[in-house]
Structures are given as C-alpha cells and as structure tokens.
C-alpha positions in Angstrom: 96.6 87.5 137.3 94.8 90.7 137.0 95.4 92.6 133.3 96.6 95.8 133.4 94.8 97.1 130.5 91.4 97.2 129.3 90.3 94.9 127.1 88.2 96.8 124.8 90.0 100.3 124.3 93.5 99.0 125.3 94.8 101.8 127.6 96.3 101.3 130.3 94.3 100.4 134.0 95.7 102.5 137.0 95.0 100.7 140.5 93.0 104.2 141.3 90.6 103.5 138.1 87.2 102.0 138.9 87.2 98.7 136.5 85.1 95.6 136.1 85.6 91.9 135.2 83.1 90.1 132.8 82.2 87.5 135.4 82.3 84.9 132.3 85.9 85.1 130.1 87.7 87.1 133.5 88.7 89.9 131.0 89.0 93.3 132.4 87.7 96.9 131.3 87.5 100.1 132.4 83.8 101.2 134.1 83.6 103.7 131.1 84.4 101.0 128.6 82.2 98.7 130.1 78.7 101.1 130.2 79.8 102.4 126.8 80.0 98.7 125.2 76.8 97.2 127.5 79.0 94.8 128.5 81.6 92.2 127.7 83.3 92.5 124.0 85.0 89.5 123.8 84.9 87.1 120.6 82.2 84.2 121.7 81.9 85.8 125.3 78.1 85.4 125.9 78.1 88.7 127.5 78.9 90.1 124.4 76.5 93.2 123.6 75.0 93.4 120.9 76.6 96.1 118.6 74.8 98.3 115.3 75.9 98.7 112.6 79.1 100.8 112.2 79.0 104.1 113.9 81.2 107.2 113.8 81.6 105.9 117.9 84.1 103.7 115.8 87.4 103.8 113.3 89.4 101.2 111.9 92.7 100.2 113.3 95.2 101.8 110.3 97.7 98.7 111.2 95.4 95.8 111.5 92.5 97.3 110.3 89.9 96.0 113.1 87.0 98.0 114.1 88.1 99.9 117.7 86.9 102.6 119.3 87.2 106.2 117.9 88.8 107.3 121.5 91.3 104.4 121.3 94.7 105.2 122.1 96.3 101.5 121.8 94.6 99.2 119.4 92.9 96.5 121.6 94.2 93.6 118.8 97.6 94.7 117.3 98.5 96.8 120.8 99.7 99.5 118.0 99.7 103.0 119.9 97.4 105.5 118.0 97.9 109.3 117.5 95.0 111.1 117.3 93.6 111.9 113.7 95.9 109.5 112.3 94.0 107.5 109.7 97.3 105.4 108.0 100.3 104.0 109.7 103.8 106.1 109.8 106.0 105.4 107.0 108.8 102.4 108.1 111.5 104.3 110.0 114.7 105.0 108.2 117.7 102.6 108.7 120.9 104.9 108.2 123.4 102.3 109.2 122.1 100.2 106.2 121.7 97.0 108.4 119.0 95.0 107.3 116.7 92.2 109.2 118.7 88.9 110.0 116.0 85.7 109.2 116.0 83.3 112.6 115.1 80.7 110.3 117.7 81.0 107.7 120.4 81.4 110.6 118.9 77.6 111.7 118.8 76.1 108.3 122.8 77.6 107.1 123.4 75.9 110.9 121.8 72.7 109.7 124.3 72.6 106.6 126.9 73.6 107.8 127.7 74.4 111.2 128.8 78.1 112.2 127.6 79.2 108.6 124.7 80.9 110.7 127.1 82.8 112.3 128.7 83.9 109.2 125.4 85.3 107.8 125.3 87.3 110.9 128.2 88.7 110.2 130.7 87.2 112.5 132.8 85.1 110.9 135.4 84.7 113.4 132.5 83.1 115.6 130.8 80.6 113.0 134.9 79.7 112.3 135.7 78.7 116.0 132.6 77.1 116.1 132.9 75.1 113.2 135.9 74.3 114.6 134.7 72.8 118.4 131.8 71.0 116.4 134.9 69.0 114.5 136.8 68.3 117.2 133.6 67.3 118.9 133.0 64.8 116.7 136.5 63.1 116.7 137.0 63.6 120.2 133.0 62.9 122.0 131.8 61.0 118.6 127.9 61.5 118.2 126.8 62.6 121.9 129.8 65.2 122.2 128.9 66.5 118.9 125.1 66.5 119.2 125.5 69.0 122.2 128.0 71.3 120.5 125.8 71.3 117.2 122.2 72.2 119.5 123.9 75.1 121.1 125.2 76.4 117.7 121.5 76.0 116.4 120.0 77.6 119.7 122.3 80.2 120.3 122.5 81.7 117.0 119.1 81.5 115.6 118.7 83.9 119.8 121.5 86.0 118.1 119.7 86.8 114.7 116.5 87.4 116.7 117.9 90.0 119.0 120.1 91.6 115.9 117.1 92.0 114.3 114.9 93.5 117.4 118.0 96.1 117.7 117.7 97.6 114.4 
C-alpha cells in the first residue's frame, strides 16, 4: 500500500507530486525530500545518507523533540502539525465543562471487582446497575458459561466507552 505522506518531512503526497521509493525499506518521499536528504532516512535503512552535524537546515520537534527538517510542517515521528516559528508546544486546551480523562484501565480493573462499577466511574450509574444486575442473574440462571459472556462484554464494552469519552473531550 502506497503511503500517502513523505517519510522524511511528513506532509502530505498528492498523486500529481513527483515522489520516490527507497528501493530497500519501500518508504516513500517526496523528489525534493529525497535530493535534499541524498537519499533514504530511515533508522538502519542502508541507504541512509550520511548526515553532518546539526545544521540550521534542521529544528527540533517542540513535542517529541527529534531532529526534523526546519521546513517541516508535520513532525515525521510524533505526526504533530507544526506552525511556523513555533519553537514550544501550545499550552493544553481549556476544558470548560470540567470533564476530566476516563482511565481504560481503571474502567477494566473496577469491572474485574465488581461488575458494572466501570460504568459507574463513567458516570452512568443506571448502566453499571442494570448490568450488575444481568451478570447476577447470569450466574443463577446460565451458571459459569452464561456469566462468563455477560462479564467479557461488561469488560469490553466499557473499557471502548471510557476510551471514546476520553477521545471526545
């Protein structure tokens, strides 16, 4: 599958753009990129070129903090988007609604404990009730197999809830 951005200055490759493939690691660069650099940059790629010391062709990523080009407008190892003459990342954004990030992991382990307690540290305790309430009747009614499913999709689905909580804050 062909990439559709350059793997040394990380924009974006148009169909129309003139690009080329290191014919060893497959990556893809843009014709520009690819004269600029002498070849390949990828780590242990042998036709990686042979680069001086640091040069002002070159600035530091201010999220990851790897060496990318100064004309960079996506960092090529974090994918960050750059603004030009930005030297430090943007303070974190504001969160009026005062929600805070919900912990995937701590969703599983409250699950683990105590089914539908994950669900109550989301904030829906009507949910993490009625499920607590199927998982015991479950378990008189199915005995282990009956239960075992109802408990994996109360692990599954809300650890997926607390991920995309947290992606929509």
């Amino acid at each position: 599958m062909k990439e559709k951005f350059c793997s040394f200055c990380g924009q974006d490759i148009f169909p129309e753009e003139l690009s080329v493939a290191c014919r060893l690691c497959l990556r893809h660069y843009h014709a520009r990129c690819w004269e600029k650099t002498g070849g390949c940059t990828t780590w242990g790629c042998h036709g990686k070129p042979v680069l001086d010391q640091e040069s002002e062709d070159y600035k530091r990523c201010p999220y990851c903090g790897e060496k990318i080009l100064a004309f960079a407008v996506k960092c090529r190892y974090c994918r960050s988007l750059l603004k030009p003459g930005v030297d430090s990342p943007p303070p974190a954004p504001e969160n009026p609604a005062g929600k805070s990030r919900k912990d995937p992991l701590l969703t599983l382990l409250l699950n683990l404990v105590f089914p539908g307690a994950g669900y109550m540290y989301l904030g829906k305790n009507c949910l993490g009730l009625i499920w607590f309430i199927i998982a015991c009747v479950s378990w008189f009614l199915l005995r282990p197999l009956g239960f075992a499913a109802v408990f994996f999709w109360i692990l599954y689905d809300s650890t997926r809830q607390a991920i995309r909580y947290s992606k929509n804050i």
